[in-house]
mmCIF file of the N, C-alpha and C atoms, coordinates in Angstrom:
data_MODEL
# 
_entry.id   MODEL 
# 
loop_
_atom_site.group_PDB 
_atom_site.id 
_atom_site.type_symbol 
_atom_site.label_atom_id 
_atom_site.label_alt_id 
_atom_site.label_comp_id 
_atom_site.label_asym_id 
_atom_site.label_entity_id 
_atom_site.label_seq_id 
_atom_site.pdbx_PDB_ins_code 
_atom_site.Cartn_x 
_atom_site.Cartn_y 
_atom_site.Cartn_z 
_atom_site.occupancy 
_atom_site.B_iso_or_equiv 
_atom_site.pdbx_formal_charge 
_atom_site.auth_seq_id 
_atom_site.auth_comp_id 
_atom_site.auth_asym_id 
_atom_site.auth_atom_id 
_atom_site.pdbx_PDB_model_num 
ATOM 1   N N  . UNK A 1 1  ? 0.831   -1.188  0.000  1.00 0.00 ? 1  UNK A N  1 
ATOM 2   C CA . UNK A 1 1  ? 0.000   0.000   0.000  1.00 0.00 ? 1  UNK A CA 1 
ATOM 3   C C  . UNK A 1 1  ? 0.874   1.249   0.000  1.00 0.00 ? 1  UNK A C  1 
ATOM 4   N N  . UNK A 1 2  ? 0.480   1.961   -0.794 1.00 0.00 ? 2  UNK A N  1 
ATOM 5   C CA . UNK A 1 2  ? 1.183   3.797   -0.214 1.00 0.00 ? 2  UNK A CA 1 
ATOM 6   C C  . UNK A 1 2  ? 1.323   4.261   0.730  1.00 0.00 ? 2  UNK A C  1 
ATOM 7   N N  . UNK A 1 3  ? 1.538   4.782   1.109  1.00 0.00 ? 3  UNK A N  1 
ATOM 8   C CA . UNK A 1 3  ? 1.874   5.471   2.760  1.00 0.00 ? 3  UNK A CA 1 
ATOM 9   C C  . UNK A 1 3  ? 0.787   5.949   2.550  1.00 0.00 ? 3  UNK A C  1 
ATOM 10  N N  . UNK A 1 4  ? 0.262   7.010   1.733  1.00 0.00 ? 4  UNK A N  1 
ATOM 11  C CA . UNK A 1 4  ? -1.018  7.639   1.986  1.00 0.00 ? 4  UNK A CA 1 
ATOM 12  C C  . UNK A 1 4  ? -1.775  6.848   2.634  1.00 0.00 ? 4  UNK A C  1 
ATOM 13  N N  . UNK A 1 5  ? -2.094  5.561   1.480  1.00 0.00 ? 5  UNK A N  1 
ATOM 14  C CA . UNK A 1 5  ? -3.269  4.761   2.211  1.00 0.00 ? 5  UNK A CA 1 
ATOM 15  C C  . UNK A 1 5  ? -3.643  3.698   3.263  1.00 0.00 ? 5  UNK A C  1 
ATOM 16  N N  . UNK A 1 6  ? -1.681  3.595   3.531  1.00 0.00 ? 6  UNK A N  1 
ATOM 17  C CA . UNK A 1 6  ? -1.906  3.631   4.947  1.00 0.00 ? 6  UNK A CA 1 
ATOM 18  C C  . UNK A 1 6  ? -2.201  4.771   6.519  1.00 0.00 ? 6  UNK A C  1 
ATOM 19  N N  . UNK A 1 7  ? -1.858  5.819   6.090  1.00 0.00 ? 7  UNK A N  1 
ATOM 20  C CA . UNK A 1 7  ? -2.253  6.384   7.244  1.00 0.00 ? 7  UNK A CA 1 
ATOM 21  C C  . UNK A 1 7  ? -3.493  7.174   6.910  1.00 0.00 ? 7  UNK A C  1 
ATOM 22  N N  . UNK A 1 8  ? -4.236  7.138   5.863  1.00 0.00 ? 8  UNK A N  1 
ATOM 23  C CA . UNK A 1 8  ? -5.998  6.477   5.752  1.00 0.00 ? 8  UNK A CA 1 
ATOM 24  C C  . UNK A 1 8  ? -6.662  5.635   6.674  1.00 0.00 ? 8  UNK A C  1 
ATOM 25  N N  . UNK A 1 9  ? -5.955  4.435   6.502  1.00 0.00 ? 9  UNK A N  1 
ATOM 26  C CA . UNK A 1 9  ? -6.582  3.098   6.987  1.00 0.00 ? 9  UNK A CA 1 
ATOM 27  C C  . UNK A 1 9  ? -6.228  3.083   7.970  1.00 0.00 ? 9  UNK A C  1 
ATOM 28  N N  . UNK A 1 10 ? -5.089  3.785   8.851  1.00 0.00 ? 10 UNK A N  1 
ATOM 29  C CA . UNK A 1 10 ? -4.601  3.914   10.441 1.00 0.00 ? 10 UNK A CA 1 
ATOM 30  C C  . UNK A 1 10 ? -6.182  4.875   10.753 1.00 0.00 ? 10 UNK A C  1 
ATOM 31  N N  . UNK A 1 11 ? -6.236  5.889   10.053 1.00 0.00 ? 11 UNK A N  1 
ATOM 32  C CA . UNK A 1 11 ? -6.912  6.782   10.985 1.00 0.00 ? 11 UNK A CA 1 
ATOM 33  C C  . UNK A 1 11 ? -8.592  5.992   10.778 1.00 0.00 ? 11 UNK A C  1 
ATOM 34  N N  . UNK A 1 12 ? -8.924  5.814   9.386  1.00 0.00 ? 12 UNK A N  1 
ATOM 35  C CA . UNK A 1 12 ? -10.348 5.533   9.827  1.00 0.00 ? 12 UNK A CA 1 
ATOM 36  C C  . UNK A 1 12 ? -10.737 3.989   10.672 1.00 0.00 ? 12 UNK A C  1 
ATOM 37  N N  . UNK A 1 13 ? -9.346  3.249   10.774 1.00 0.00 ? 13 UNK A N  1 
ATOM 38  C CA . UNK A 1 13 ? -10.026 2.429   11.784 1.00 0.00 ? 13 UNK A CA 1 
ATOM 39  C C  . UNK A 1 13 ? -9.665  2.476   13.102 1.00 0.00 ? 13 UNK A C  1 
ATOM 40  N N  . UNK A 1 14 ? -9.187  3.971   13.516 1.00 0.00 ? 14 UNK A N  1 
ATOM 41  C CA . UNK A 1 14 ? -9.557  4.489   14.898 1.00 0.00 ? 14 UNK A CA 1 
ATOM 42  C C  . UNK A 1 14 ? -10.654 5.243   15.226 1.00 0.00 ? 14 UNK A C  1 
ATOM 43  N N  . UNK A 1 15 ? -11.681 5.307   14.212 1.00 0.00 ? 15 UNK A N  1 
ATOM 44  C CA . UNK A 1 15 ? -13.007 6.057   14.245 1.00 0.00 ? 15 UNK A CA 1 
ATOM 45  C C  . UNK A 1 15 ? -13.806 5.466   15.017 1.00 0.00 ? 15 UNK A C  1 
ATOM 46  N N  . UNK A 1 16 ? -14.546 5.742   15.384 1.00 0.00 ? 16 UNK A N  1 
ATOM 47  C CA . UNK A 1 16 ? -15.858 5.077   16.193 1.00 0.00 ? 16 UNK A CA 1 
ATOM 48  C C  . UNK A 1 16 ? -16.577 4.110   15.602 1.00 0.00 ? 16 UNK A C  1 
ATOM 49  N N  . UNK A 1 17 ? -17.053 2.660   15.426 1.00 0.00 ? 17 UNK A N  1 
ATOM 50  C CA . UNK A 1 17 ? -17.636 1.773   14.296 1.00 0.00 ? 17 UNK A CA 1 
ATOM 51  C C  . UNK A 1 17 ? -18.890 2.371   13.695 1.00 0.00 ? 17 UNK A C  1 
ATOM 52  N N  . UNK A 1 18 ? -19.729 2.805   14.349 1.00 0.00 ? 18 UNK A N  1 
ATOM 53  C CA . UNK A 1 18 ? -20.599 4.168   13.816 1.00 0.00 ? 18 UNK A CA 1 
ATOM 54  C C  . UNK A 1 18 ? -19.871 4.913   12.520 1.00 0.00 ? 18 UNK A C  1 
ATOM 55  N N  . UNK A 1 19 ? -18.996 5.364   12.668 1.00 0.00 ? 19 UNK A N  1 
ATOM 56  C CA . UNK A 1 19 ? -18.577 6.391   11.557 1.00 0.00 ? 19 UNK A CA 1 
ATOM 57  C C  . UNK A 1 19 ? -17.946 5.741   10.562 1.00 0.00 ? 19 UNK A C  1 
ATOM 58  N N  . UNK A 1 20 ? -16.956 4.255   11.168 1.00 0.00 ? 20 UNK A N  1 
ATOM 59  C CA . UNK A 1 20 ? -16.520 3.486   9.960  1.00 0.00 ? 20 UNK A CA 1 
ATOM 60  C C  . UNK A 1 20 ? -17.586 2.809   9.045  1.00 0.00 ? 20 UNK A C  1 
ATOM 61  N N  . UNK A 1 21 ? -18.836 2.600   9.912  1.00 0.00 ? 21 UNK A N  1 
ATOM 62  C CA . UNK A 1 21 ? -19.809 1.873   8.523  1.00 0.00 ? 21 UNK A CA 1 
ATOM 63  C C  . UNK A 1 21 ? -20.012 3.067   7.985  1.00 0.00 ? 21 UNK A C  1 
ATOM 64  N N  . UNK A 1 22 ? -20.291 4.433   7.971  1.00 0.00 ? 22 UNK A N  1 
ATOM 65  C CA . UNK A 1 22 ? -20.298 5.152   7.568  1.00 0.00 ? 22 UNK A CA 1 
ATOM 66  C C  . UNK A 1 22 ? -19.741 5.206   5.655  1.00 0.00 ? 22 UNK A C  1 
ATOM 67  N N  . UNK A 1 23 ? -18.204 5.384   6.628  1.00 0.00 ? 23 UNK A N  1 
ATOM 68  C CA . UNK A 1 23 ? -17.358 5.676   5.308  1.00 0.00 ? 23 UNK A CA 1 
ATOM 69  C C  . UNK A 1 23 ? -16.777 4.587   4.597  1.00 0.00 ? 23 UNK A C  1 
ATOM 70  N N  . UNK A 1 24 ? -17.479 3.406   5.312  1.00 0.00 ? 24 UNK A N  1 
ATOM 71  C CA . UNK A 1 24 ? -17.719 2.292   3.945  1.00 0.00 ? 24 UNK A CA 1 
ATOM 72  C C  . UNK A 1 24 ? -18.614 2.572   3.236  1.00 0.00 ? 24 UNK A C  1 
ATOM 73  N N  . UNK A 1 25 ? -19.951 2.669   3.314  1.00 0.00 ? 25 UNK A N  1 
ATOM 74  C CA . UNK A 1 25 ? -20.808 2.755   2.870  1.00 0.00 ? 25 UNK A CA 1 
ATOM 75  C C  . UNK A 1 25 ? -20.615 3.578   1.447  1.00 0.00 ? 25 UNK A C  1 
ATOM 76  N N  . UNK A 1 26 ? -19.850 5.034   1.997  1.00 0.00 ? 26 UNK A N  1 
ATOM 77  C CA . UNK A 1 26 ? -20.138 6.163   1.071  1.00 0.00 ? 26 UNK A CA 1 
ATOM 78  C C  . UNK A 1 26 ? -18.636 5.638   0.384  1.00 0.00 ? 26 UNK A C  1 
ATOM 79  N N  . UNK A 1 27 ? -17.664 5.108   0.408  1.00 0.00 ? 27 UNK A N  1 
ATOM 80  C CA . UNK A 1 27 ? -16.535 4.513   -0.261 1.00 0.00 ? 27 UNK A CA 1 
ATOM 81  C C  . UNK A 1 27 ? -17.454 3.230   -1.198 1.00 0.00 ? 27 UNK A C  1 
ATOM 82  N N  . UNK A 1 28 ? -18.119 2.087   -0.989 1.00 0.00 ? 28 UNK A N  1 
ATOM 83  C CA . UNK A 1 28 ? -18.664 1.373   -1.831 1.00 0.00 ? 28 UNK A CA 1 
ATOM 84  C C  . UNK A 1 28 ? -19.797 2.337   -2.679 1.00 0.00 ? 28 UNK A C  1 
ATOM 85  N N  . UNK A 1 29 ? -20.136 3.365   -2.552 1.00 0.00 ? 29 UNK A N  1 
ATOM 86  C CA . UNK A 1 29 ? -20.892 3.840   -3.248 1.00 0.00 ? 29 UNK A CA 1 
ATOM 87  C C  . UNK A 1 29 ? -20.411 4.778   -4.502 1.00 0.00 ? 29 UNK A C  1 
ATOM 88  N N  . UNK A 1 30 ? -19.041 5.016   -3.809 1.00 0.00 ? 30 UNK A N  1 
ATOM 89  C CA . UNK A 1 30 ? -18.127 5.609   -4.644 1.00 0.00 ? 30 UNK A CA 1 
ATOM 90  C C  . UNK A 1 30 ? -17.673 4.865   -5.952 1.00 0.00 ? 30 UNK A C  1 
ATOM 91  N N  . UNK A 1 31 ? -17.799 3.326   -5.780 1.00 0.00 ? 31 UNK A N  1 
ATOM 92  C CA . UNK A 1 31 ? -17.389 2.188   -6.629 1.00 0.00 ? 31 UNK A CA 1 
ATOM 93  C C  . UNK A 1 31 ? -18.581 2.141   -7.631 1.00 0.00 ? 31 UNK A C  1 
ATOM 94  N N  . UNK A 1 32 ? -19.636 1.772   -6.907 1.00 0.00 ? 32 UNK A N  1 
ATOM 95  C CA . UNK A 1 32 ? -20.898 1.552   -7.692 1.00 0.00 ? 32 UNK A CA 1 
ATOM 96  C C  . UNK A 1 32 ? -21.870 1.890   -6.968 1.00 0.00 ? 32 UNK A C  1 
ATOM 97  N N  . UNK A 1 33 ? -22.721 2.959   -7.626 1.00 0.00 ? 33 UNK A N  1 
ATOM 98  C CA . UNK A 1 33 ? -23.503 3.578   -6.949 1.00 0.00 ? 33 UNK A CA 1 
ATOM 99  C C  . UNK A 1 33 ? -24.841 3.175   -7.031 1.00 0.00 ? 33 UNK A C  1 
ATOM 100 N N  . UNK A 1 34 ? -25.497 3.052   -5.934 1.00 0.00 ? 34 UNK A N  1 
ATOM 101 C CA . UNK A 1 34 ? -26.764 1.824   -5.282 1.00 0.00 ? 34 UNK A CA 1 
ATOM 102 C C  . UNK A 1 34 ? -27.964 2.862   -5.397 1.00 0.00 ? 34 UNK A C  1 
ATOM 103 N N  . UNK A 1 35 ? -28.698 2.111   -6.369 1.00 0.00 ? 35 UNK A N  1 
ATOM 104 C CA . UNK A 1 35 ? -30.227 3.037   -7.066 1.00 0.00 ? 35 UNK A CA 1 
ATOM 105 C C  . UNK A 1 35 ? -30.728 3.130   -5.613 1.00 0.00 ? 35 UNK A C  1 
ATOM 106 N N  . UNK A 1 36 ? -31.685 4.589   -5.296 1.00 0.00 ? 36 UNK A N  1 
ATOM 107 C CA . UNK A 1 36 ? -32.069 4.594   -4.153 1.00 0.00 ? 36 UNK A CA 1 
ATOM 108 C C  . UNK A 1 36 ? -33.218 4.252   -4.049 1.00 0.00 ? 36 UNK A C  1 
ATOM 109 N N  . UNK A 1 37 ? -33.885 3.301   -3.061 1.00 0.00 ? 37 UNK A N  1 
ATOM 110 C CA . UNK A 1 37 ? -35.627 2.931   -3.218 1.00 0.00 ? 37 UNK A CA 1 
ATOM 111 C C  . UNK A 1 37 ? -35.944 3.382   -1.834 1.00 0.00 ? 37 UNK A C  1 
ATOM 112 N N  . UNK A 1 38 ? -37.216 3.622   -2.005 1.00 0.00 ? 38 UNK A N  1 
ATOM 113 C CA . UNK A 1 38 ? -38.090 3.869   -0.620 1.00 0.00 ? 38 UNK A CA 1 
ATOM 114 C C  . UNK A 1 38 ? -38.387 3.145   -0.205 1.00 0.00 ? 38 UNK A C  1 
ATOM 115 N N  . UNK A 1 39 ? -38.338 2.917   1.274  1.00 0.00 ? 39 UNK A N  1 
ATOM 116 C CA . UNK A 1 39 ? -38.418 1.676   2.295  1.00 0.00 ? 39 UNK A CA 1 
ATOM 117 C C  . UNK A 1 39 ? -39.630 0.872   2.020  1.00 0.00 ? 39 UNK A C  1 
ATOM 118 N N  . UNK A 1 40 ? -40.646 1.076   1.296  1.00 0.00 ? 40 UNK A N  1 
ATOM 119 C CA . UNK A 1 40 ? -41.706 0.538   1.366  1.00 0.00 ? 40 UNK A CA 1 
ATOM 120 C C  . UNK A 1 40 ? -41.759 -0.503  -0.359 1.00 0.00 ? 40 UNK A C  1 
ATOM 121 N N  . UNK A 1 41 ? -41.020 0.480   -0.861 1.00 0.00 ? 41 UNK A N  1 
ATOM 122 C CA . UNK A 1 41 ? -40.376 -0.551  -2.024 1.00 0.00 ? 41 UNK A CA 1 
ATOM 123 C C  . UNK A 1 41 ? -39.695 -1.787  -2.170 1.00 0.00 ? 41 UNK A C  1 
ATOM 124 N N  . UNK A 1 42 ? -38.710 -1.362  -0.725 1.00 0.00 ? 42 UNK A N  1 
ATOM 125 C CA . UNK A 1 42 ? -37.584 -2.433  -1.103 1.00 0.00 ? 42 UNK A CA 1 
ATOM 126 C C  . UNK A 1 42 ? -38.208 -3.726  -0.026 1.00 0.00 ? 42 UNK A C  1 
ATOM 127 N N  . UNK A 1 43 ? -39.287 -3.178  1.143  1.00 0.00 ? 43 UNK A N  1 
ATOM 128 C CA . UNK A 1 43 ? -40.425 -4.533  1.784  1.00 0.00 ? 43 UNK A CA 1 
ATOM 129 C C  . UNK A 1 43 ? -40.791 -4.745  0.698  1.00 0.00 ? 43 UNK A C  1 
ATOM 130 N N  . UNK A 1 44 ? -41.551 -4.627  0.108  1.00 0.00 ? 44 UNK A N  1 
ATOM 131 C CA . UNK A 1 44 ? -42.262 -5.271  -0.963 1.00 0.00 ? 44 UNK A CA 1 
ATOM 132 C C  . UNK A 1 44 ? -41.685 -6.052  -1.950 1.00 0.00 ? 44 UNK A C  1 
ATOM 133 N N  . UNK A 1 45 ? -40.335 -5.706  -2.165 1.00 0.00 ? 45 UNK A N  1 
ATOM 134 C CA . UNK A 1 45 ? -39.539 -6.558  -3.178 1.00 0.00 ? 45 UNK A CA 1 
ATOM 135 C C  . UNK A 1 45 ? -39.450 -8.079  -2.305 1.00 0.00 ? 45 UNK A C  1 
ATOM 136 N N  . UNK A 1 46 ? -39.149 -8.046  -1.398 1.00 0.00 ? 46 UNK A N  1 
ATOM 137 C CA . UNK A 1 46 ? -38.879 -8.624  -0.814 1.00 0.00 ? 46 UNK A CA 1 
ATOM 138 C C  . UNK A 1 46 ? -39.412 -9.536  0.324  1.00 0.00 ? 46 UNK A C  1 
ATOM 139 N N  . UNK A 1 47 ? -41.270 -8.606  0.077  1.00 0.00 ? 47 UNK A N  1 
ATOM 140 C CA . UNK A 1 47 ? -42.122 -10.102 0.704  1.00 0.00 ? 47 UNK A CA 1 
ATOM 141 C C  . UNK A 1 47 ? -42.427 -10.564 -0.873 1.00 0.00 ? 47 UNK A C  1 
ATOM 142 N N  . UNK A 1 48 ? -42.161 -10.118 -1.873 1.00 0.00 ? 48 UNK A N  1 
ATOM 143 C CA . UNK A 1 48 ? -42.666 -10.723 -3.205 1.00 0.00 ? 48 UNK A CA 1 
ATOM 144 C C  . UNK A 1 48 ? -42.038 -11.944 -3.144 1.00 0.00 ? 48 UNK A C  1 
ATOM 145 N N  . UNK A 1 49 ? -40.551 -11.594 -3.046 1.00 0.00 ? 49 UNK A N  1 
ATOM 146 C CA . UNK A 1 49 ? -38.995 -13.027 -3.304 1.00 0.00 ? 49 UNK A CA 1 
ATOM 147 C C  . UNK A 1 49 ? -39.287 -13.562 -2.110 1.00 0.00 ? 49 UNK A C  1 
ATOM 148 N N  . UNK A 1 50 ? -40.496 -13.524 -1.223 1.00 0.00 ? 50 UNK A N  1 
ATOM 149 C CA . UNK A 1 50 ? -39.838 -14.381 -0.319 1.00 0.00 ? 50 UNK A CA 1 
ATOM 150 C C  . UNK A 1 50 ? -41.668 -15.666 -0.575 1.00 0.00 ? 50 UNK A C  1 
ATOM 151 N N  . UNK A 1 51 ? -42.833 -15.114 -0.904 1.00 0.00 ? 51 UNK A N  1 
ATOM 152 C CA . UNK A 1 51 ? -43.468 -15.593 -1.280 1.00 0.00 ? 51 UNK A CA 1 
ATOM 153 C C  . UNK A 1 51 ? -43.398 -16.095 -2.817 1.00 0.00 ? 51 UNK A C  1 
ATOM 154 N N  . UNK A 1 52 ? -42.863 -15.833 -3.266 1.00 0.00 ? 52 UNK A N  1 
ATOM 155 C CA . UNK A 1 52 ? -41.764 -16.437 -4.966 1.00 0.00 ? 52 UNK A CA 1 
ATOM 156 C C  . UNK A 1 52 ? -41.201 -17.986 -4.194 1.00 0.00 ? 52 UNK A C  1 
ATOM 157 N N  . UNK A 1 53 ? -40.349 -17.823 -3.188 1.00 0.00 ? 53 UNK A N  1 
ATOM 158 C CA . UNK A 1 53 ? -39.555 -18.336 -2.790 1.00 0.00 ? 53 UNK A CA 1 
ATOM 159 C C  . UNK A 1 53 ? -40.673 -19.578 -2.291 1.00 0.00 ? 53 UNK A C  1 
ATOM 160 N N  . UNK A 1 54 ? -41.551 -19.258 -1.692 1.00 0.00 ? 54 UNK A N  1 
ATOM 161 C CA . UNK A 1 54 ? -42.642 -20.354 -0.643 1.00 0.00 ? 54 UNK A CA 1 
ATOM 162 C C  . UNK A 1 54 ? -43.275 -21.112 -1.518 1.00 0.00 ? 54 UNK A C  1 
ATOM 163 N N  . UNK A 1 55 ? -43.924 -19.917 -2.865 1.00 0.00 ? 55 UNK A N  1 
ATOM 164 C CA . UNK A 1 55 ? -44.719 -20.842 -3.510 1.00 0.00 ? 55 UNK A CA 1 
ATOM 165 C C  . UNK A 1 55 ? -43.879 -22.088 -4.497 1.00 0.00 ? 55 UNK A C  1 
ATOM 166 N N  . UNK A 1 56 ? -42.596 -21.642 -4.909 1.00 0.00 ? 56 UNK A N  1 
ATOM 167 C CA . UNK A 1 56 ? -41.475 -22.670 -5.193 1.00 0.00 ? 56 UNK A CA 1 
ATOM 168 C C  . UNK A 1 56 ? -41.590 -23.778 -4.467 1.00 0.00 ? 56 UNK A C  1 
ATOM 169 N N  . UNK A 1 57 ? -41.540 -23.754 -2.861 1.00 0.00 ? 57 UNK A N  1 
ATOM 170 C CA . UNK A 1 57 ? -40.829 -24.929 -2.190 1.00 0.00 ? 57 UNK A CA 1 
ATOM 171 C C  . UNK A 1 57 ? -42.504 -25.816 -2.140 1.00 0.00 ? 57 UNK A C  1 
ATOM 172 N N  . UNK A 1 58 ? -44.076 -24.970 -2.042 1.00 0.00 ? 58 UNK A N  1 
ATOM 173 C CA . UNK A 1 58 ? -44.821 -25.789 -1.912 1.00 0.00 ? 58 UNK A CA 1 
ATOM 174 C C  . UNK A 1 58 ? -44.927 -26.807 -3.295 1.00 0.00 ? 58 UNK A C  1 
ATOM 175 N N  . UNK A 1 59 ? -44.250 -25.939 -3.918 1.00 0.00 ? 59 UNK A N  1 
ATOM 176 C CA . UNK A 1 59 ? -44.364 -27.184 -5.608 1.00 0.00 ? 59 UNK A CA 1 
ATOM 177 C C  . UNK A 1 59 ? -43.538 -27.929 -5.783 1.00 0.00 ? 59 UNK A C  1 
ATOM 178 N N  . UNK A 1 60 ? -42.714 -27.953 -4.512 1.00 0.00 ? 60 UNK A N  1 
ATOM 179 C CA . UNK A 1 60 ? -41.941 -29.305 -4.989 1.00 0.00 ? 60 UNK A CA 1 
ATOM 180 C C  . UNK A 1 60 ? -40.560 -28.461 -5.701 1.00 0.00 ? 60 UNK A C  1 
ATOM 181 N N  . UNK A 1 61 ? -40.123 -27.279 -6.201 1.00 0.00 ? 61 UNK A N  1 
ATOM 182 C CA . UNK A 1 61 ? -39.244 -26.324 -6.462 1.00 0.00 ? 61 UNK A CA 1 
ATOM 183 C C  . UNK A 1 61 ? -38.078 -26.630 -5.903 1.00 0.00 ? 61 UNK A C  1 
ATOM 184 N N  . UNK A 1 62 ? -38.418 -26.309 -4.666 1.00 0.00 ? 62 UNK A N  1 
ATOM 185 C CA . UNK A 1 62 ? -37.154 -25.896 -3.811 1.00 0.00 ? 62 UNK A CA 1 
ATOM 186 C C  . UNK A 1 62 ? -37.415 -26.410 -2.695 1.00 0.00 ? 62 UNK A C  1 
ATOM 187 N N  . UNK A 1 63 ? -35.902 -27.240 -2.189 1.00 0.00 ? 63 UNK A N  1 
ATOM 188 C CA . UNK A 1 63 ? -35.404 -27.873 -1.131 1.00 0.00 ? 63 UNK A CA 1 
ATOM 189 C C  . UNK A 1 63 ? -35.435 -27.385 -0.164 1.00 0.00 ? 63 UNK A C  1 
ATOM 190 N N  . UNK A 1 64 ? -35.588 -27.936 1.291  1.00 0.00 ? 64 UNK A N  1 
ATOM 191 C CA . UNK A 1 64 ? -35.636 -27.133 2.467  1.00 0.00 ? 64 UNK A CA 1 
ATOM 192 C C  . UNK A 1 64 ? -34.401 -27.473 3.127  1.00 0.00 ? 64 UNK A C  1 
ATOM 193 N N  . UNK A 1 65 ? -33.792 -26.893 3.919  1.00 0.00 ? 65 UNK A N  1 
ATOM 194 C CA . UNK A 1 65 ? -33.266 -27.319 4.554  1.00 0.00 ? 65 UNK A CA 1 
ATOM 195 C C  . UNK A 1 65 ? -33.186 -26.816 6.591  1.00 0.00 ? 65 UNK A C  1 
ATOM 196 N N  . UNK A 1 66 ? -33.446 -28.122 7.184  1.00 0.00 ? 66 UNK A N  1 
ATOM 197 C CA . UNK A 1 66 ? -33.443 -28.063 8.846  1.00 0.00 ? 66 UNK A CA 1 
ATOM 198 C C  . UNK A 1 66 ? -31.995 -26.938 9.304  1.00 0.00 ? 66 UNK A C  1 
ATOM 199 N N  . UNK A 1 67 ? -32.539 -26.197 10.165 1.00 0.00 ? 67 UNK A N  1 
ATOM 200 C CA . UNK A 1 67 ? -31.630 -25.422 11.142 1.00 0.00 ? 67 UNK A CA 1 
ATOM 201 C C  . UNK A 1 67 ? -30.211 -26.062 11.178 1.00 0.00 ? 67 UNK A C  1 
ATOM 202 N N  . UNK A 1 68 ? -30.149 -27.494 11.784 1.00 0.00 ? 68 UNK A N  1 
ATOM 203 C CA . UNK A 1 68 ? -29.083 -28.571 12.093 1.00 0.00 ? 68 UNK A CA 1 
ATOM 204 C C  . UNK A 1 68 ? -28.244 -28.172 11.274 1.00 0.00 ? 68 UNK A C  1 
ATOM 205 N N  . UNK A 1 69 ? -28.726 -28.579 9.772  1.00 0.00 ? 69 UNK A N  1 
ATOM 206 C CA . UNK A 1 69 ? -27.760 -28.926 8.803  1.00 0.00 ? 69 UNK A CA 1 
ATOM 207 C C  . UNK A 1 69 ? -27.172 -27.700 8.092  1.00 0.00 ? 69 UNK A C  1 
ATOM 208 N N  . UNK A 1 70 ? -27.974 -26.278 7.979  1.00 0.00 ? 70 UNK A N  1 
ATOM 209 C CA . UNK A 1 70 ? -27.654 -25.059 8.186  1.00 0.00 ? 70 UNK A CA 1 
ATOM 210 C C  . UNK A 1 70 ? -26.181 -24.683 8.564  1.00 0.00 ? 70 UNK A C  1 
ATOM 211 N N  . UNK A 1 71 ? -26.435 -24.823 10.473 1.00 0.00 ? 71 UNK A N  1 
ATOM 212 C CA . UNK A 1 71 ? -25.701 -24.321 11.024 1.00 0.00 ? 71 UNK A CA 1 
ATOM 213 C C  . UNK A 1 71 ? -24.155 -25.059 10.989 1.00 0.00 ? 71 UNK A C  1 
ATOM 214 N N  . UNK A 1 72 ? -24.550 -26.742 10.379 1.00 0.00 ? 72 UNK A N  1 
ATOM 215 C CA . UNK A 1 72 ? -23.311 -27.798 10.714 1.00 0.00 ? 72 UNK A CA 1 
ATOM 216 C C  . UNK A 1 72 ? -22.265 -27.210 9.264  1.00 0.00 ? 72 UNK A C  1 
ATOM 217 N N  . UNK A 1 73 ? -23.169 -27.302 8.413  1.00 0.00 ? 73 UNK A N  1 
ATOM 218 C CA . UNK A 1 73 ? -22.544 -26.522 6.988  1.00 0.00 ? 73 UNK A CA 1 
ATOM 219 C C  . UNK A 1 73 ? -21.895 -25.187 7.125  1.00 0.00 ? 73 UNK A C  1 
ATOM 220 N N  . UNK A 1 74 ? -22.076 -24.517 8.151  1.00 0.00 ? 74 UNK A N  1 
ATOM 221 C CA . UNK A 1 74 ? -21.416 -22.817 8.698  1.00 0.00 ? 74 UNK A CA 1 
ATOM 222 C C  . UNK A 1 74 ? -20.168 -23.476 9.149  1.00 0.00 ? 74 UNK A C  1 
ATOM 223 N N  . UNK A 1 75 ? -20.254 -24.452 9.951  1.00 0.00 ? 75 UNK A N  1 
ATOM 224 C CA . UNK A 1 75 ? -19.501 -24.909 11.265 1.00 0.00 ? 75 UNK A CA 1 
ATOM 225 C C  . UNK A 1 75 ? -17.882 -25.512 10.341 1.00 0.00 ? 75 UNK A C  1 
ATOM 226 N N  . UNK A 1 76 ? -18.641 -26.312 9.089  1.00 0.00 ? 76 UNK A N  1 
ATOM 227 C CA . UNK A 1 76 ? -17.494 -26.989 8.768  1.00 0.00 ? 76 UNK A CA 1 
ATOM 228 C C  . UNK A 1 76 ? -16.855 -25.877 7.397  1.00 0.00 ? 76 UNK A C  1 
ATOM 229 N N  . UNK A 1 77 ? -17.433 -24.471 7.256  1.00 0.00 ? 77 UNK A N  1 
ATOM 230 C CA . UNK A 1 77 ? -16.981 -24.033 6.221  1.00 0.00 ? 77 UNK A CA 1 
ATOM 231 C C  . UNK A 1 77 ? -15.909 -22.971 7.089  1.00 0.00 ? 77 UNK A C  1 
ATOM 232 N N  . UNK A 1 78 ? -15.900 -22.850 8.533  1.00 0.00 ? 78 UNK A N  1 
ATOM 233 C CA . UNK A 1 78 ? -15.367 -22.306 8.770  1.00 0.00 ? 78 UNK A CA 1 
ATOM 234 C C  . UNK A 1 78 ? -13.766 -23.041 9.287  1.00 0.00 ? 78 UNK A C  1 
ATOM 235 N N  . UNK A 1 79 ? -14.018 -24.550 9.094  1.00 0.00 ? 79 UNK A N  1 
ATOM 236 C CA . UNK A 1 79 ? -12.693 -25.255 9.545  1.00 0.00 ? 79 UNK A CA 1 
ATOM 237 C C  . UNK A 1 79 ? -11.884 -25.292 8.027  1.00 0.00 ? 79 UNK A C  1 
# 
C-alpha cells in the first residue's frame, strides 16, 4: 500500500464503528452507486422473493433445509 493509504486506513479504523460503517458505505458507493428505493419498495420486493420463494418450495421447487444442517454446513466451512 502507499503510505497515503496507509495512514488512511490507520486513521479511519480508529473512528468510532458508527462512523466506519459510515465511510464504507459512502466509499462502496463511490465504486458503484446503489439506485435509491423507498423503504416501502424495497419490503415489498422482498415479501414478493420471499413468497416467490414459498410458492417454489410448496411445488416441490425448492429444497428445504433443517436449522441442524444449516448451522453444521457454517460450522465446517469455517474449519
Amino acid at each position: 500500500m502507499l503510505p497515503a493509504t496507509e495512514l488512511i486506513e490507520s486513521e479511519a479504523l480508529s473512528l468510532p464503528v458508527s462512523e466506519r460503517a459510515k465511510l464504507i458505505l459512502h466509499l462502496l458507493d463511490s465504486l458503484e452507486p446503489r439506485p435509491k428505493a423507498a423503504p416501502a419498495q424495497v419490503e415489498k420486493a422482498w415479501v414478493n422473493e420471499a413468497n416467490r420463494r414459498y410458492q417454489s418450495y410448496l411445488q416441490g421447487q425448492e429444497k428445504s433445509y433443517s436449522a441442524d444442517e444449516v448451522f453444521s454446513d457454517l460450522r465446517a466451512d469455517d474449519d
